[in-house]
C-alpha positions, 0 to 999 in steps of 0.5 A: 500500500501507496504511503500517504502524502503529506503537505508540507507547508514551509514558509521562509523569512530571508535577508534577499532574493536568492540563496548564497549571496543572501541569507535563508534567516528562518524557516518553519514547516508545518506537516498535514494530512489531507483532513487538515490534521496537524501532524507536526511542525518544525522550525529554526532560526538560521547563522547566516551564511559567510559572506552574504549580505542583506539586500537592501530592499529586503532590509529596508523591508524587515525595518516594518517588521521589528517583531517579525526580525526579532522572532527570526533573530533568536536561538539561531543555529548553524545551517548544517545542524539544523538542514540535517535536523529537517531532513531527518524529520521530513523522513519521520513524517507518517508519509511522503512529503510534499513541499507546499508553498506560497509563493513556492518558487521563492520558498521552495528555492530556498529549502531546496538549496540549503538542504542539498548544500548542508544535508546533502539531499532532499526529500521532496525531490525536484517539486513544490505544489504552490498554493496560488497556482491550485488556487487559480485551477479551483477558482478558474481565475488568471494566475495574476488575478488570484490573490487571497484577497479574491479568495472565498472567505471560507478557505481561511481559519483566523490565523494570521500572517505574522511574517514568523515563519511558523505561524505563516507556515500553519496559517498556510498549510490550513488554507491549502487544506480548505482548498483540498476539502473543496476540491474533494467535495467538487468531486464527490459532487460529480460522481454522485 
């Protein structure tokens, strides 16, 4: 029998645009089945990387940020000890997991490269599910058009996007898993 999947809802505070020249700060993942049952969550606060620096916009941005910078600040810990630590959690997990992002090109971009270059593989192989795209196909809207904003009210759970990787994790991870039960329901509705 197949394992399940696992929607890994990941979330990324960096100092920049791309991985190398900048910093992945912090990171938080937050585990789910398709019934939206929270199976774990993992997070950690990252040293940055020799010789990145901030990018100046993205730093001039954090200055809005000054709770969401202190969050992503504390208890960090060397990329290599805590990308191993991912994986082996990711392994653990009571399925297969499946990267799930918004946006996941630029999270995505992110994880993938600091767990090749600290753990030396990744357990999501080469993909990432992004939130806004299965958001487009649901709602049948243009991709550009597609914004949480024009999002049905009902996909939402009353957590909010605090910029803490956590949180935006978990709050992302329930609004992926809003979208599933609709699209489940959709189905049902059609073969009946």
């Amino acid at each position: 029998m197949a394992r399940p999947e696992i929607y890994v809802s990941t979330d990324v505070e960096a100092d920049g645009p791309i991985p190398g020249p900048h910093s992945m700060l912090s990171f938080a993942s937050a585990a789910f089945t398709a019934g939206k049952e929270l199976v774990g969550t993992f997070s950690a606060n990252l040293v940055t990387l020799p010789g990145a620096e901030g990018n100046p916009d993205t730093m001039a941005w954090w200055a809005t940020q000054p709770e969401a910078w202190a969050a992503c600040r504390a208890d960090q810990e060397e990329p290599a000890a805590a990308m191993i630590r991912y994986r082996e959690w990711l392994e653990g997990l009571p399925g297969k997991p499946v990267f799930v992002g918004y946006p996941a090109a630029y999270d995505f971009m992110f994880v993938y490269w600091y767990l090749i270059r600290f753990a030396g593989s990744s357990p999501f192989s080469h993909s990432a599910l992004d939130i806004k795209t299965y958001a487009m196909a649901l709602l049948g809207t243009d991709y550009r058009a597609t914004a949480k904003r024009s999002m049905p009210r009902s996909w939402f759970d009353d957590a909010p996007h605090t910029h803490v990787a956590l949180d935006d994790a978990i709050e992302q991870g329930a609004l992926f898993c809003a979208m599933l039960a609709e699209r489940f329901s959709e189905a049902r509705e059609r073969r009946a």
